[in-house]
N, C-alpha and C positions, 0 to 999 in steps of 0.2 A: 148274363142271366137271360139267354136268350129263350123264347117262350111264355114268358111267368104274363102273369094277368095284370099286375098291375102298370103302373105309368112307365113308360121309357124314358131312364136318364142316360143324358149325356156328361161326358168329362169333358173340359174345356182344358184344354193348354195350353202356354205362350213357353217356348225355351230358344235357350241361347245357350250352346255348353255346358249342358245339362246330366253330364256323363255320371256324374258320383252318386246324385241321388234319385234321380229319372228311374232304374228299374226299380226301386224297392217302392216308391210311388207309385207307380204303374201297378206291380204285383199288390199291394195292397186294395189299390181301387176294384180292381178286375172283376173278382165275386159280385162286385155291388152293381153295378153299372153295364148297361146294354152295348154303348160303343164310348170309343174315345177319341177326340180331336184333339190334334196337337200341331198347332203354328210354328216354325221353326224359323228362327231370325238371323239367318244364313249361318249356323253351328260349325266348327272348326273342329271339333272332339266328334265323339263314335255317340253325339245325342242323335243323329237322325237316325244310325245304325240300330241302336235300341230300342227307336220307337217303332221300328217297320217288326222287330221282333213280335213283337205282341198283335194277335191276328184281329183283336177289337179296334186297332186303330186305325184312323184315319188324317193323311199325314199331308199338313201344306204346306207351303214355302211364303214368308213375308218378309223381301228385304227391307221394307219402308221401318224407320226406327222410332216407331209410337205403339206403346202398348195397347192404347184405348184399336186402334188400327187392326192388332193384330188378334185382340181380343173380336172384335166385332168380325172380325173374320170366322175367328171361332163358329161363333154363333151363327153364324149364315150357309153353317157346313154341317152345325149340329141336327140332327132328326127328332131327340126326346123331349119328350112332354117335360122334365125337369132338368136342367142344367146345372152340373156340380162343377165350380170353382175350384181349382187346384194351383196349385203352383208347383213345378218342378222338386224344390227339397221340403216338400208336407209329406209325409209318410200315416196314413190314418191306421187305427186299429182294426179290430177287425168287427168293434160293434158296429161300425157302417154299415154290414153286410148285413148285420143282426136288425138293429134297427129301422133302419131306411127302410122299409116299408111300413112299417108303424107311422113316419114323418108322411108321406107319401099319399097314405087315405085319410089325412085332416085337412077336410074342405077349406076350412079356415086360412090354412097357412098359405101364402103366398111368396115369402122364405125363410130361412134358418140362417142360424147364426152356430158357429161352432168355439171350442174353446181351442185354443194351444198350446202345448209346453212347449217354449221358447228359449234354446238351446244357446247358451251362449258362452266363447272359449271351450268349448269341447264337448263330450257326450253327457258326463257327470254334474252340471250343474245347467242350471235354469234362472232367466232375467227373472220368471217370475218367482213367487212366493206361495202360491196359492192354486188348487185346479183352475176357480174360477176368478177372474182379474181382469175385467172390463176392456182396460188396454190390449189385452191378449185374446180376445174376442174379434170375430171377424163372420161375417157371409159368406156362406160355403154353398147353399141351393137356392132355387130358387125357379119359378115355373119360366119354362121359353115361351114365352105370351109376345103376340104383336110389340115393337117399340122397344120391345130391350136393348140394349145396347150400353154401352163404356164411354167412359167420358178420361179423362187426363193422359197428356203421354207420359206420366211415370204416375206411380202408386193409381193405377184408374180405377174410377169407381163405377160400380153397375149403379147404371137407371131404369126406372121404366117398368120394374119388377112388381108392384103391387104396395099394398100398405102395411100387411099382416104379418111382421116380422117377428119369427118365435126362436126360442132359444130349444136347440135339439138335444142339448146336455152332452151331445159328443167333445171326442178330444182327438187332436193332434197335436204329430211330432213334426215341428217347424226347426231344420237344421242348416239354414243358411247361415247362420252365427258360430257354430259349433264348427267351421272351418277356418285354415289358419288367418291371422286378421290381413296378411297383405291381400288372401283372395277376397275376402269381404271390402278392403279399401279398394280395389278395382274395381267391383261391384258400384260403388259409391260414386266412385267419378263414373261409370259408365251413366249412373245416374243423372249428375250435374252435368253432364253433356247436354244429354237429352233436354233439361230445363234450361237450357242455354245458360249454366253458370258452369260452368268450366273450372276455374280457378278455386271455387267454394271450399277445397278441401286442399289448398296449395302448402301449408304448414302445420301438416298431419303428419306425425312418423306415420307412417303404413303398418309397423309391429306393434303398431299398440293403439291404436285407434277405438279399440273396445275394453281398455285398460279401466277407465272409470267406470265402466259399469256393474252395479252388484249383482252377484250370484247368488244362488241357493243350493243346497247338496240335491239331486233328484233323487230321490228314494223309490220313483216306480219306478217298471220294464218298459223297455223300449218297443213298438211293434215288433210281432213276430218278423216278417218281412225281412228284417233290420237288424236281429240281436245279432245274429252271428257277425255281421260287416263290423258292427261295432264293437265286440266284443275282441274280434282281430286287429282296428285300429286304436282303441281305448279301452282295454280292459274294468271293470268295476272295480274301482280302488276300495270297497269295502262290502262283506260280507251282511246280506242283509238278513236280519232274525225275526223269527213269528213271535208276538207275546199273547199267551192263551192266559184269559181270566177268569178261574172256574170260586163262581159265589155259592157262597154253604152258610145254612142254618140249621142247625140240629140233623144233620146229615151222613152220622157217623156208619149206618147203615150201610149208605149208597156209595161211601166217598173210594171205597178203596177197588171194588168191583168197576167203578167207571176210571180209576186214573192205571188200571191194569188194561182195559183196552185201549184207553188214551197210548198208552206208552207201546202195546202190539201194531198199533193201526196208523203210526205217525210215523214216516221215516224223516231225516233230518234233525236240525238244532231246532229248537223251540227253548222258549222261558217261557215258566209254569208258574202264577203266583196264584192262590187262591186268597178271599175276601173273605173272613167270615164273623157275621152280625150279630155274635150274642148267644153263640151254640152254650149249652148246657147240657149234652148230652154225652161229652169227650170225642166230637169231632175234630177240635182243634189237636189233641194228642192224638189221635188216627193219621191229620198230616203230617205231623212230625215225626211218626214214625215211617211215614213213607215219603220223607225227606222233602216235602214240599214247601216253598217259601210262601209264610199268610203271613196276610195283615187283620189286623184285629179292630175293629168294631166294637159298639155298644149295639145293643138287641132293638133300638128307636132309629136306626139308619134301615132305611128302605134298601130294595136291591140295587134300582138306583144309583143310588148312593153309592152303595158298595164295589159296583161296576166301574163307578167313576171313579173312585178310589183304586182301583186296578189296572185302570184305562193309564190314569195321571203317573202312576208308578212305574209302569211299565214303559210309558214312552220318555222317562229322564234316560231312559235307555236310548242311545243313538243309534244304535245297531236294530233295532226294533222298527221293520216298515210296516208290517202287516198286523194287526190285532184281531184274538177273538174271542169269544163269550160264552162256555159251555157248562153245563146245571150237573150235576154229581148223578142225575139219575141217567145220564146218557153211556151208550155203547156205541162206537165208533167201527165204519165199515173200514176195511185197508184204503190206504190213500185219502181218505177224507178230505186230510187237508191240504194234500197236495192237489185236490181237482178245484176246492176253493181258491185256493191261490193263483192257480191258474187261472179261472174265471177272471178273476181281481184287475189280473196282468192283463190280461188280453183283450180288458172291458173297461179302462177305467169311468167312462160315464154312470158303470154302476155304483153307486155309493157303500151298499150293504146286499152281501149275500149270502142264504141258509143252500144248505142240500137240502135233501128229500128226507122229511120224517117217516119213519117204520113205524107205526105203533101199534100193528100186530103181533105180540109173542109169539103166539104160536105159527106165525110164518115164520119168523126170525128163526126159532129153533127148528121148525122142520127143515126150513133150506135153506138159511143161511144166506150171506152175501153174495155166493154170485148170481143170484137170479135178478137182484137190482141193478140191472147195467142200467137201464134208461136209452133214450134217446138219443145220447151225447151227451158231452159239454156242451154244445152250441144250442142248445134247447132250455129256453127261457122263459117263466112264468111270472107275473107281478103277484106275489104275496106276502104275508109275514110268515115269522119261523126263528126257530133257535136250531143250532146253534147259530151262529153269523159270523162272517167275517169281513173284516174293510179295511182301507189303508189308512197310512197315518196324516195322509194328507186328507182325508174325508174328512179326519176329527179336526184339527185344523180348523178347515173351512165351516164347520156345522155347530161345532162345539161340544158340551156335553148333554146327558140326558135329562130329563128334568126328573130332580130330587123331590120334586112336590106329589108325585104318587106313593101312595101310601103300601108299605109293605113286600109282600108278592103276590100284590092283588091284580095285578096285570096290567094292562092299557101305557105302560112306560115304554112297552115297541111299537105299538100303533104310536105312542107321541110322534119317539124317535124317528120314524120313519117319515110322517108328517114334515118334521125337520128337514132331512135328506131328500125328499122330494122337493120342496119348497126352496131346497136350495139350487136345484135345478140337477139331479141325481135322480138314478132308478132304482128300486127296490125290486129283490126279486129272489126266487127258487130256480138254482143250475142241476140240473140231471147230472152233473158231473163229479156228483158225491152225494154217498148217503148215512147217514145216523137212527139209531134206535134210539128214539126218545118216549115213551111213554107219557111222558104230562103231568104224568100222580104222585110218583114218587117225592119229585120236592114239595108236593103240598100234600105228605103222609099227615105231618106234624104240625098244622099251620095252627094259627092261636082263633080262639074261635068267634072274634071278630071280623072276620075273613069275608065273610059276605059284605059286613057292613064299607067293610075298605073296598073292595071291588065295586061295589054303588057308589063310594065317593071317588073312586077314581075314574069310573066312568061318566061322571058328573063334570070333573074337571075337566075330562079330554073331551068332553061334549062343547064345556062353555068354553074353550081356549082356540079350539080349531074351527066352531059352528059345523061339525057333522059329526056323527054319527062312527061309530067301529064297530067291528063283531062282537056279542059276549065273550067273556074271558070265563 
């Protein structure tokens, strides 16, 4: 990122036979970061050959056998105002590239802390259970200010950095585990050398040294960087499916004209369930005539409600990684969902994302979709929006939406979102897909206490969060 205005980072590296996962590390970082250092702890595999590949780097030699050593070497070779932590098998996404400048201009911060998914026994499952999991948190930036410096010869910690340590909502892919366990038990004792205990791991099989510990299925994408390597050494033992959950109330107008572009505009498997709250107007026989699985409501459940009741059903589905939430009045541009999904994959920090609303008609009809290319997919804006999509490990971690907003008086996506921030997640609009959503349509019919519920709902989300949201 040579040129750009803001602060110069550096990558820091310590390797030892670093051949497997080193380029796909490197290639990840690269966009983000001005140069790279990388200490090489006399390497016997094609690690130093790979690092000289890459023209950001900056390449030294430490035979001394301390990491804090070889770390502070680092640092005394780096140039950038910020210092990013790496480790040989972390592979980051590519919201690094995205974000990191956002981290970058907060006076405040004086480091970050990142998340991991922590690969272990293979590419398909994960020690942890959760995006976010305290243990599997770590310091990843942090400013190169006088005094910095590492401390321990194994596992070393940064000192000296400051006090203002913030959490960046990023994630990484940590794949030292996901190799086979005799290279991880040699890893091990190389360790216990280093601590002068030698023997610590003398009545270890070597093939099963990571036998007891529990997995989880992973249900996200792997970095880009990365899919393909893994994809050739560990194929995905399971096909993963979208569950779309389209909420209707008295909607028999809208339902059949929105799930005919739904089904023009969506390539791939999806499961379709719609929710709906009490229709009286033969919406529910509209879906069954166009063969869609509902669930049925009483007319006193909010959307809410209904969502949640769509969310819960649709994830007894194991095959179900991705969920999303679309209103009967929408029209769908081609690919829609395949640009959200893509987002989803290649951002996990973001918790919830909408494309770009159209709600001009008569652009729609005059030109149509290809005039809304956008900026990219990599063009990212913090806002609300329907439709949305997230994975299943967002709900997971966040939970569900609150039932206590009344109706479809609004302010249940400002909660939501509230939520997903607060959990340490971004909210946002990707140019990488767009929807015709008008807004009117599902409040053609609304019952005409509708104002009164939009003040109590906006009462609620006033007294529960202490601020303020847009009118709805």
């Amino acid at each position: 990122m040579e040129g750009s205005e803001r602060p110069r980072v550096s990558a820091i590296y310590v390797v030892k036979n670093e051949q497997e996962f080193l380029p796909y590390s490197l290639r990840a970082i690269a966009p983000a970061v001005d140069e790279v250092v990388v200490v090489d702890n006399s390497s016997t595999d094609r690690t130093v050959e790979i690092a000289r590949s890459f023209p950001q780097v900056k390449l030294a030699t430490c035979p001394v056998r301390d990491f804090s050593v070889m770390r502070n070497l680092s640092i005394s070779l780096a140039t950038g105002d910020w210092l990013l932590l790496v480790d040989a098998d972390e592979v980051y996404y590519p919201d690094l590239a995205l974000f990191l400048p956002e981290l970058l201009a907060n006076p405040r911060a004086d480091a970050y802390t990142a998340w991991m998914f922590h690969f272990m026994r293979g590419f398909w499952q994960t020690q942890n259970d959760f995006d976010h999991e305290p243990i599997y948190r770590r310091m990843f930036l942090f400013r190169n200010r006088p005094g910095v410096h590492f401390q321990g010869a194994v596992h070393e910690t940064p000192r000296g950095f400051g006090h203002q340590v913030l959490d960046s909502g990023l994630m990484l892919a940590h794949y030292g585990y996901a190799k086979p366990q005799r290279d991880v038990f040699r890893r091990w004792q190389f360790y216990a050398e280093l601590e002068g205990r030698p023997d610590i791991y003398r009545n270890l099989d070597a093939d099963h040294v990571l036998d007891d510990r529990p997995v989880h299925r992973f249900t996200r994408e792997h970095p880009p960087v990365i899919r393909e390597y893994v994809a050739a050494v560990e194929p995905r033992p399971f096909a993963p499916l979208t569950g779309i959950v389209l909420t209707t109330h008295n909607d028999r107008h809208l339902v059949g004209d929105c799930l005919r572009s739904l089904q023009a505009a969506t390539d791939g498997e999806y499961r379709l369930v719609a929710v709906d709250a009490g229709s009286t107007d033969g919406t529910i026989d509209a879906l069954a005539e166009l063969g869609v699985e509902t669930l049925r409501l009483s007319a006193d459940h909010s959307v809410s409600a209904a969502l949640n009741a769509g969310l819960r059903h649709l994830l007894a589905d194991e095959r179900v990684a991705l969920l999303a939430w679309i209103h009967p009045d929408m029209a769908f541009a081609p690919d829609w969902l395949q640009g959200l999904a893509a987002f989803v994959a290649d951002h996990p920090s973001v918790g919830k994302v909408v494309p770009c609303n159209v709600v001009d008609a008569g652009e729609w009809v005059q030109r149509g979709w290809p005039v809304f290319t956008g900026p990219g997919p990599h063009h990212f804006e913090p806002a609300n929006g329907f439709p949305w999509v997230m994975h299943r490990a967002t709900v997971a971690q966040t939970g569900w939406l609150d039932e206590g907003y009344l109706g479809r008086a609004g302010y249940e996506d400002w909660d939501h979102n509230q939520v997903l921030i607060r959990a340490g997640y971004r909210v946002g609009i990707t140019h990488s897909a767009y929807v015709y959503h008008p807004g009117l349509g599902t409040r053609s019919r609304v019952p005409r206490n509708h104002g009164e519920w939009a003040r109590a709902n906006h009462r609620r989300y006033r007294e529960k969060w202490g601020t303020d949201a847009p009118p709805v």
